[in-house]
N, C-alpha and C positions, 0 to 999 in steps of 0.2 A: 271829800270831793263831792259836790253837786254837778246834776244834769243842768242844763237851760235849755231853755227855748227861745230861740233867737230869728225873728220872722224875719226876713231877707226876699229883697226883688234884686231879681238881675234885670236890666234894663238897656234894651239896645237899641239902639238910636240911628235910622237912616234915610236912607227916599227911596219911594217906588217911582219908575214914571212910566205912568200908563195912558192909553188913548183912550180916549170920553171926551163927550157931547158938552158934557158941562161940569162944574166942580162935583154937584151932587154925586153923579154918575163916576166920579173919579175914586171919591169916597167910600163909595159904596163897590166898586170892585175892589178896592185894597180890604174890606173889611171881609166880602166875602170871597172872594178867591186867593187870598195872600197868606202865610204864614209865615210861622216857625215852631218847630217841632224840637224840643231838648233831645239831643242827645243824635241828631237832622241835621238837616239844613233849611234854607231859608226855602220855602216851596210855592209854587202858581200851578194853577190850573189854566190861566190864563196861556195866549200863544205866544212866541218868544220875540216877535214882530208886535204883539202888545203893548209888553211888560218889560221894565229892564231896573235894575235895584242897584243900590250901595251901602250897604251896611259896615260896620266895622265888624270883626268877627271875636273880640271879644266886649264883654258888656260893664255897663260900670256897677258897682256894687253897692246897693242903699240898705243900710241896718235900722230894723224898726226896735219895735219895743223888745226888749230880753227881761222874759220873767224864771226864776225860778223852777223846774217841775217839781209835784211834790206825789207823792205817792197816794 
C-alpha cells in the first residue's frame, strides 16, 4: 500500500448582493469584507441592510494532480 497526495479545491459557488456606487466598489467589498471560513460559515462585516448571500452549502469537488509520496 502507498500514501498519495491528492491536491483537491473545494469550490462554492454563489452571489453576494451588496450596495455600492459602482461595480468597482461592489468588488472590492465582496473581496474585502466577505468570507468563508472551513469548518464556519459564510461571514460579512458588512451591515445586514448591506449585504445578503446565496450560496449552496455544500461544494463541488475538483481533483488535481495525484502524485505518489515517497519517503
Amino acid at each position: 500500500m502507498a500514501r498519495y497526495r491528492v491536491n483537491t479545491r473545494f469550490v462554492f459557488s454563489g452571489v453576494f448582493e451588496v450596495e455600492a456606487d459602482s461595480r468597482t466598489e461592489a468588488r472590492e467589498l465582496v473581496m474585502k469584507e466577505c468570507g468563508l471560513v472551513m469548518g464556519g460559515s459564510i461571514h460579512t462585516t458588512l451591515d445586514d441592510e448591506e449585504v445578503d448571500w446565496d450560496f449552496d452549502i455544500h461544494p463541488e469537488t475538483e481533483i488535481g494532480r495525484i502524485t505518489i509520496k515517497r519517503n
